[in-house]
Structure formats: C-alpha cells, structure tokens
C-alpha positions in Angstrom: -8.3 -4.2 -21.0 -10.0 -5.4 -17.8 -10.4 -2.8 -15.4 -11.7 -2.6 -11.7 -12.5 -1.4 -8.4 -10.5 -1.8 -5.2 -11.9 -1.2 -1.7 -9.6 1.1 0.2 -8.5 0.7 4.1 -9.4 3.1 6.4 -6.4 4.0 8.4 -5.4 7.2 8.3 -1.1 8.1 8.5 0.1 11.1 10.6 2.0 13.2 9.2 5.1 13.1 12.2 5.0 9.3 11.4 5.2 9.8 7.7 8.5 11.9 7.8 9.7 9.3 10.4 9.4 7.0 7.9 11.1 8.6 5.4 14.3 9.5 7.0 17.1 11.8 5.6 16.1 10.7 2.2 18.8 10.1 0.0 19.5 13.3 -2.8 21.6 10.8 -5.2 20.2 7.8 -7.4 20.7 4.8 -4.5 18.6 3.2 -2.7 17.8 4.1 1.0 18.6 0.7 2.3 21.4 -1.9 1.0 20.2 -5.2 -0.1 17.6 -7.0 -1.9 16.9 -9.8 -4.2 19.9 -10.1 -6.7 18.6 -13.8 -8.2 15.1 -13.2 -10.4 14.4 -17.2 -9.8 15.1 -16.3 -5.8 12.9 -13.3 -5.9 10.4 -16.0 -8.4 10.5 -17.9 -5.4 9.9 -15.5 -2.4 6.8 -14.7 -4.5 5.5 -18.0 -3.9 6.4 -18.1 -0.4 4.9 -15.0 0.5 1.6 -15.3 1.7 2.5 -16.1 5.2 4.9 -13.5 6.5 6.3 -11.9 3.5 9.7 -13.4 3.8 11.6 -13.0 0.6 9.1 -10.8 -0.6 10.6 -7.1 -2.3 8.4 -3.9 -2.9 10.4 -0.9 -3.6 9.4 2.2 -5.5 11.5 5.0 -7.8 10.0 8.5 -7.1 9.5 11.2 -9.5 11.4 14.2 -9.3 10.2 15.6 -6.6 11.9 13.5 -4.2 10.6 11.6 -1.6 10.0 14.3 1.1 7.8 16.8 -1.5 5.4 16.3 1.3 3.1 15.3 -1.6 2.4 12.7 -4.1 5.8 10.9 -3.6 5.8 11.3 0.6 2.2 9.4 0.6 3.4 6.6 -1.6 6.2 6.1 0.4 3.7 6.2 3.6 1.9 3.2 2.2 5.4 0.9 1.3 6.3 2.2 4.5 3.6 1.0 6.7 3.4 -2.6 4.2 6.9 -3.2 5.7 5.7 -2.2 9.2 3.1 -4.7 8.7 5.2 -7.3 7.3 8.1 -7.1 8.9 10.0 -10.0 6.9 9.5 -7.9 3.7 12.3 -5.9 2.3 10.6 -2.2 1.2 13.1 0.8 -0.5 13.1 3.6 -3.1 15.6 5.0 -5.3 15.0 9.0 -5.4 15.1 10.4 -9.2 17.0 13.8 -9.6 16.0 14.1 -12.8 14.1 13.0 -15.7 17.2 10.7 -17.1 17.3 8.9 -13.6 13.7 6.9 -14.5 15.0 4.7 -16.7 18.0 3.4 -14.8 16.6 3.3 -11.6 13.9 1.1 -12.8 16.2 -1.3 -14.7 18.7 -1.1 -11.1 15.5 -2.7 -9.2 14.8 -5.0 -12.5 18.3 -6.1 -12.4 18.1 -6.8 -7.8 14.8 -9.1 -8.7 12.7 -7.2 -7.3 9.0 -8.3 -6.9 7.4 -5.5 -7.5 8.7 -2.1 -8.8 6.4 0.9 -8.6 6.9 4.3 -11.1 5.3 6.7 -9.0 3.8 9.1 -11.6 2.7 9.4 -15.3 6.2 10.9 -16.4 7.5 8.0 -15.8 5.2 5.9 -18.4 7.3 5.9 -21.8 10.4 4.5 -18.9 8.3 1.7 -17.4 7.1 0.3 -20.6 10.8 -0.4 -22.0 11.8 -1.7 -18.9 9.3 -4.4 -18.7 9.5 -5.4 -22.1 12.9 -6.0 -21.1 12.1 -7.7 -18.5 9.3 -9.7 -18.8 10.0 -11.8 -16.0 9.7 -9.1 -13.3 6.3 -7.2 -12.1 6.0 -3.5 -12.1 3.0 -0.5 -11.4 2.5 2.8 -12.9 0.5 5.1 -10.6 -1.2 7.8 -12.8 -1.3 6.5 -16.3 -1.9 3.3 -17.9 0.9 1.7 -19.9 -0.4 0.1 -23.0 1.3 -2.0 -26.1 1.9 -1.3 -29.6 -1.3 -2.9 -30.2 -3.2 -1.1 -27.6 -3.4 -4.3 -25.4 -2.7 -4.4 -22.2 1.2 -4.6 -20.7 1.0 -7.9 -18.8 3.9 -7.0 -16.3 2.5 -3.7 -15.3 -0.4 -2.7 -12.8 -1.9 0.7 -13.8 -3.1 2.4 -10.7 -5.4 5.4 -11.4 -7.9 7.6 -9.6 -10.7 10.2 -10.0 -8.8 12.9 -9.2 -11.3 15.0 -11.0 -14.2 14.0 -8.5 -12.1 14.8 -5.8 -11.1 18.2 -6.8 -14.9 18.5 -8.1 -15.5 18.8 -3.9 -12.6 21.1 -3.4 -14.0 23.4 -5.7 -17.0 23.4 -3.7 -15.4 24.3 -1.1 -13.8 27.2 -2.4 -17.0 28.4 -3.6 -18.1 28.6 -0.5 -15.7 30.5 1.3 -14.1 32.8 -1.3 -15.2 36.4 -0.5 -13.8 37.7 -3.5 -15.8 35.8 -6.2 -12.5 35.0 -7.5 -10.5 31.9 -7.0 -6.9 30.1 -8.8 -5.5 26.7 -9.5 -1.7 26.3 -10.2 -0.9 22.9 -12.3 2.4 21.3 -12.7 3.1 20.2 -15.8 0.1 20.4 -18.0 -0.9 17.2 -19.4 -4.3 14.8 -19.0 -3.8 13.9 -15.8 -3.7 17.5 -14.5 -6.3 18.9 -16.0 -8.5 16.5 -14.8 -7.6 18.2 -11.2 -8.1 21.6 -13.1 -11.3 20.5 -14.9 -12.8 19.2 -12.1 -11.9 22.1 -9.6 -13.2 24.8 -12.2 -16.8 22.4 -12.2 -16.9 22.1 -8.9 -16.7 25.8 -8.1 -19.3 26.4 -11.2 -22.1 24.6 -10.2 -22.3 26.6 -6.6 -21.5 29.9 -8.3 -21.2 30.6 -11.9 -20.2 34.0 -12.0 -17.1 33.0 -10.1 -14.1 34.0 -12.0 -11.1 31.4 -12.4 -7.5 32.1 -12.9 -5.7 28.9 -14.1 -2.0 28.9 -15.2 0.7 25.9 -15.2 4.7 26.2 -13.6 5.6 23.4 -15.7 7.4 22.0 -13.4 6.3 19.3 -10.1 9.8 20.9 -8.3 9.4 24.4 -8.4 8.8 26.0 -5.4 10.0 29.6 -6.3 7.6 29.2 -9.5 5.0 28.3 -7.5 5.3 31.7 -5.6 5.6 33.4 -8.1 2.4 32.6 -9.8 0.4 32.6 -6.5 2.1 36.2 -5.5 0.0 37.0 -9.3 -2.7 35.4 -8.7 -3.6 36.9 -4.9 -2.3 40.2 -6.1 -4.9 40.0 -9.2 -7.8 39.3 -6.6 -7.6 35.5 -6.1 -8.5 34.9 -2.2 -8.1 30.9 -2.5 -6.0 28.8 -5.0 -5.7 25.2 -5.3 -2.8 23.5 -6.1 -1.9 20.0 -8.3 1.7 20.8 -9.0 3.8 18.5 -6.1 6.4 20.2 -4.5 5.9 23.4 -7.0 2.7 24.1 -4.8 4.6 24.4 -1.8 5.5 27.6 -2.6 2.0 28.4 -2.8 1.4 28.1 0.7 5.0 30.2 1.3 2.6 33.2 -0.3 -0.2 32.4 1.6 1.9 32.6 4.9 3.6 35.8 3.7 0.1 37.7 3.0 -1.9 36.1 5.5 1.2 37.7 8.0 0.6 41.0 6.5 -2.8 40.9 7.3 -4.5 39.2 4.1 -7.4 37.4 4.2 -6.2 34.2 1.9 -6.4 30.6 1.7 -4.8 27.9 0.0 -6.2 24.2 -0.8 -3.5 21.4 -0.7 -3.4 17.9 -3.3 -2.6 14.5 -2.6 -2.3 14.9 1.3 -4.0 16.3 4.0 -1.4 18.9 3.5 -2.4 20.9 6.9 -0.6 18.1 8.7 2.6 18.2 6.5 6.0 19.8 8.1 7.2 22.6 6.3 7.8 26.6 6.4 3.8 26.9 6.4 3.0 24.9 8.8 2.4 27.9 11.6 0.6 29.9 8.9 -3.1 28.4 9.2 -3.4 29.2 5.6 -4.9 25.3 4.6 -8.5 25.6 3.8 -8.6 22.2 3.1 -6.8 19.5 0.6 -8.0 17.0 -2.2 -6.7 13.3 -0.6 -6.1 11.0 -2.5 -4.4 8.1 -0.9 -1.7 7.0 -3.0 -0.3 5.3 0.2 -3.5 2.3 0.5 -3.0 2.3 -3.3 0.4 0.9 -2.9 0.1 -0.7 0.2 -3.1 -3.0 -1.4 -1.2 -3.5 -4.3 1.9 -4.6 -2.7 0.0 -7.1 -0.3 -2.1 -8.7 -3.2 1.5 -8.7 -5.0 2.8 -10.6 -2.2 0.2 -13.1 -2.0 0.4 -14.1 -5.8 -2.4 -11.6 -6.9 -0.4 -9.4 -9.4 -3.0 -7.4 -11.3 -0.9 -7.2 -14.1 -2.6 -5.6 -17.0 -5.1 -4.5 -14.8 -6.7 -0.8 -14.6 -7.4 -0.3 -10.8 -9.3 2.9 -9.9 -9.6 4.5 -7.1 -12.4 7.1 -6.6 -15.2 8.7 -4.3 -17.4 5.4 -3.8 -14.2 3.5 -1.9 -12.6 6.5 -0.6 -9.5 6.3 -3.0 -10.1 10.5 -3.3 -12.1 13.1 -1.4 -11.6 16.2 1.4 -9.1 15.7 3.8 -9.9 15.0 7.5 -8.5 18.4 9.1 -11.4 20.9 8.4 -11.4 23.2 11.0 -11.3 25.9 8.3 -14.3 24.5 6.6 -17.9 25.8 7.4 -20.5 23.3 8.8 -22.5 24.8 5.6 -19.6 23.9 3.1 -19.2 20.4 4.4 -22.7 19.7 3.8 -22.9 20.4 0.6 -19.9 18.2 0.0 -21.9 15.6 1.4 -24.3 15.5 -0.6 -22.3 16.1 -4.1 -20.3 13.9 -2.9 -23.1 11.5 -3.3 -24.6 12.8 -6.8 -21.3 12.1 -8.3 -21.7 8.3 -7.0 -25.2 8.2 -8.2 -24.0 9.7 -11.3 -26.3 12.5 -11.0 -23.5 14.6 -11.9 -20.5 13.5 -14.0 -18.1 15.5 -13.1 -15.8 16.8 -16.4 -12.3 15.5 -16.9 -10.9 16.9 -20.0 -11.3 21.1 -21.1 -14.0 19.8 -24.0 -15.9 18.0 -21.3 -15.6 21.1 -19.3 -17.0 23.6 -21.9 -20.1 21.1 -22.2 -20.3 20.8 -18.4 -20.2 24.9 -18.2 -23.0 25.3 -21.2 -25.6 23.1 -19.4 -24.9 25.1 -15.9 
C-alpha cells in the first residue's frame, strides 16, 4: 500500500468562527443544506472541471456520533470543509449528522446515491460501513479519517483515502506537560472507546509523562462511549477524588464532562487541571469555558486534513488507496497554541522532544506491548 506525507497549512480557525460555521446543526439524519449532485456522470464531470473555481465540485462529510458540535474531532473536520467552501465559493460542502451507529451506513450510501465527489467517514467506527459502500460504488470517491480501509486481500481500497495521524507523538508531548505541572505525582487519561487508535493517545500520554518522571503514578480507564458526558464525569470525579491533579482526555464529547469536574473542583477551591484532544479546547464554547481549568490540548488538525484532501480531490488528485499521515514533522499533531497555563520550563522541554521524536531519537510507543518495552528501557 503506498503511503505518504502531506505538508500541512498553517492557518489556524478560531473557535467563534468554527461554531459560526456550524450552525444549529441538524439532530436528525439530513443534510444541513438541500442540494447536491444527483447524476454520478454530472458529478464525473464537475470533477474534471474543477481545478479553476470548484464549480460542480461536492465535498460533504457524515460525522460520528458525536455530532457535529462535540467541540471535538467532528467540530474540526467540519472547520476544514467549512473554510474549503469559504475558499471555493462555487463548491457545494455539507454533512449528514449520525445519531447512532445504524445511521453510517445509510448516510454514506445517501451521499453515494447525490454523486457526491468526495464523501468523508469521520472516524475509525465508521470503517466496516465505508468499505461496503464503496464496493458498491465503485464509481464514487470516499476518505476514512482514523483507520485505513483495506480488501479481502489486504490490498488497498482504490476508492478510499485513509487519512491517519500520530496521535501518539502528540499526546507523547502532552504527557510531558503533565509531568511537569502535576504536584501530586499522580495524573489520569479517560479513553472513549478502547480500541488501537485510542490507545495510541493512552500509550503515548503514559510515555510521555514516564520519561520526565517515572515514579509518576497513572490512572487509565475507558467510558466506552465518544458521547457520554455524564460518564466522563463520573470517572474524572474518581479519578481527582483518588489523587489525580491533571487528566487528559481522547474520548470526544465523553471528555467534556471532564472539564464539567474540573470547573466544579477548581470552584471549590481545587487545584486541578484538565488537557483537551483534537482541538485547542481552551478556545471551545461550552459550560467550561469560564473555568480556566485547560492546561493545554493535543491538536491535531483534522480540519487541514480535510480541507487538503478535498482541494487535491477537486483538482483530480484523489489519493485513493493512499495512507496519508499526518504527524509532528508537518505539524498534522502537537500542543495547542493557548498556553498561558504552560510553564516557560514545560514548553521547552516540549521543544526539544518534540524534536527527538523527529530525529527518531525517541520512538514514541503506540500499542500497550510497545509500551511495556518503552517503560523497561526507562
């Protein structure tokens, strides 16, 4: 399977201009806005004539369960089709919202079925659900952000762009962080659902708080669930009460209840923190946002994922079958911007891990095998 590198744009979304974007959201299974390409030989053809101005030209996206205001995963990738619409103003951009797990599968054949240029799955839930609906239609290009949809055969899915990233390098620096700034020598991570691409965000937290401080003590435990918020709480409430000062977070809107418990505590008088995924969390809207409770968040920027990927789309550069990662080197994962929380002393060190990991001085662990290796050579 080929596999490469894409250089990421620099540009940076505001959070007020993200939630613009977004709307009132829809809670149902329809799109946001009518229309779109209903002939696949029309949409065949606004491929084609794309390049220019995007006229013709379709990029819509179904989002997990979340929805597409989780302030998350889902809100940044629709930040980036977003802002390619803004961009191309002849483009038609859209997203269905998925309620539930049995809403991937016809959402993705609805935009099949409008000829749409390029459908995006926005997580790895959705893989088993892509890779039927492509084979079904072969004629129409899709992307799986997360996970990478393979055959029978182990070959590559022509009709499908897997778009990946090194989400355990970023949460490698996170971890740093937290090392840094926990007073307690004890820190927490809260996963969604467990799976491979979540404990590489565990894996690489628990690594990157190791290597400045092994005798820091870890609590891990997953909601399983990305749309849990009172689960969230729950399990942070456990984990601050047990001695935790700092937790991450990689569970979507589940972690948002994280930072509800951090607000409560931090009210009473608690000295706690919380560290954010996907966004620069400390400039999301929500019940937190007052609280001051973000020590920092692990970026990584869904939205140039899909906004690079819709643009190459749109000037007859599918990547289909294609592995495109996204890591530290190009700036597809790292800290987020806001780090008024941060110490000079803890930035600095992120720096220069920052640039091991690129040198490959350290290789940061992915899996819990990889992990115990990592932990046994500290």
């Amino acid at each position: 399977m080929k596999k490469r590198f894409m250089m990421l744009m620099s540009s940076v979304l505001a959070a007020g201009t993200l939630l613009a974007a977004c709307g009132e959201g829809d809670e149902d299974t329809t799109p946001v806005n009518d229309g779109g390409n209903n002939n696949e030989n029309e949409a065949a053809e606004g491929n084609n004539e794309a390049a220019e101005d995007g006229e013709g030209f379709s990029s819509k996206m179904v989002t997990d369960v979340g929805g597409v205001d989780d302030r998350s995963f889902n809100e940044s990738a629709w930040a980036g089709l977003t802002e390619f619409g803004e961009d191309y103003p002849d483009v038609e951009v859209d997203y269905i919202q998925s309620n539930d797990a049995s809403d991937y599968a016809p959402n993705l054949n609805r935009l099949a079925r409008e000829g749409t240029d390029l459908t995006f799955a926005i997580g790895f839930l959705m893989l088993d659900d892509i890779k039927t609906v492509a084979e079904q239609s072969p004629d129409q290009n899709f992307a799986l952000v997360d996970d990478v949809a393979t055959g029978e055969d182990d070959e590559p899915i022509d009709n499908i762009a897997n778009l990946t990233f090194a989400e355990h390098e970023g949460s490698f620096l996170v971890g740093v962080v937290a090392a840094m700034h926990t007073e307690t020598n004890q820190v927490g991570f809260i996963g969604g659902v467990e799976s491979p691409l979540i404990k590489k965000f565990e894996n690489g937290f628990k690594a990157g708080v190791k290597y400045v401080d092994s005798d820091i003590d870890i609590a891990v435990q997953y909601a399983q669930d990305f749309n849990d918020a009172s689960r969230g709480q729950q399990i942070a409430d456990t984990m601050y009460g047990n001695g935790a000062d700092i937790i991450y977070h990689a569970a979507g809107g589940t972690g948002n209840g994280l930072f509800t418990e951090a607000v409560d505590r931090a009210q009473g008088g608690e000295n706690v923190w919380a560290i954010g995924v996907d966004q620069d969390q400390a400039l999301t809207e929500g019940e937190w946002e007052e609280g001051n409770v973000i020590l920092t968040s692990m970026v990584k920027r869904v939205d140039q994922a899909v906004y690079q990927v819709s643009e190459d789309t749109m000037n007859g550069n599918f990547p289909g079958g294609e592995i495109i990662e996204f890591g530290l080197e190009d700036e597809g994962v790292g800290i987020a911007e806001t780090r008024d929380n941060v110490s000079d002393e803890a930035i600095e060190a992120v720096e220069e891990y920052q640039q091991m990991i690129i040198d490959g001085e350290i290789e940061v662990p992915q899996t819990d095998e990889e992990y115990e290796e990592f932990e046994g050579e500290l």
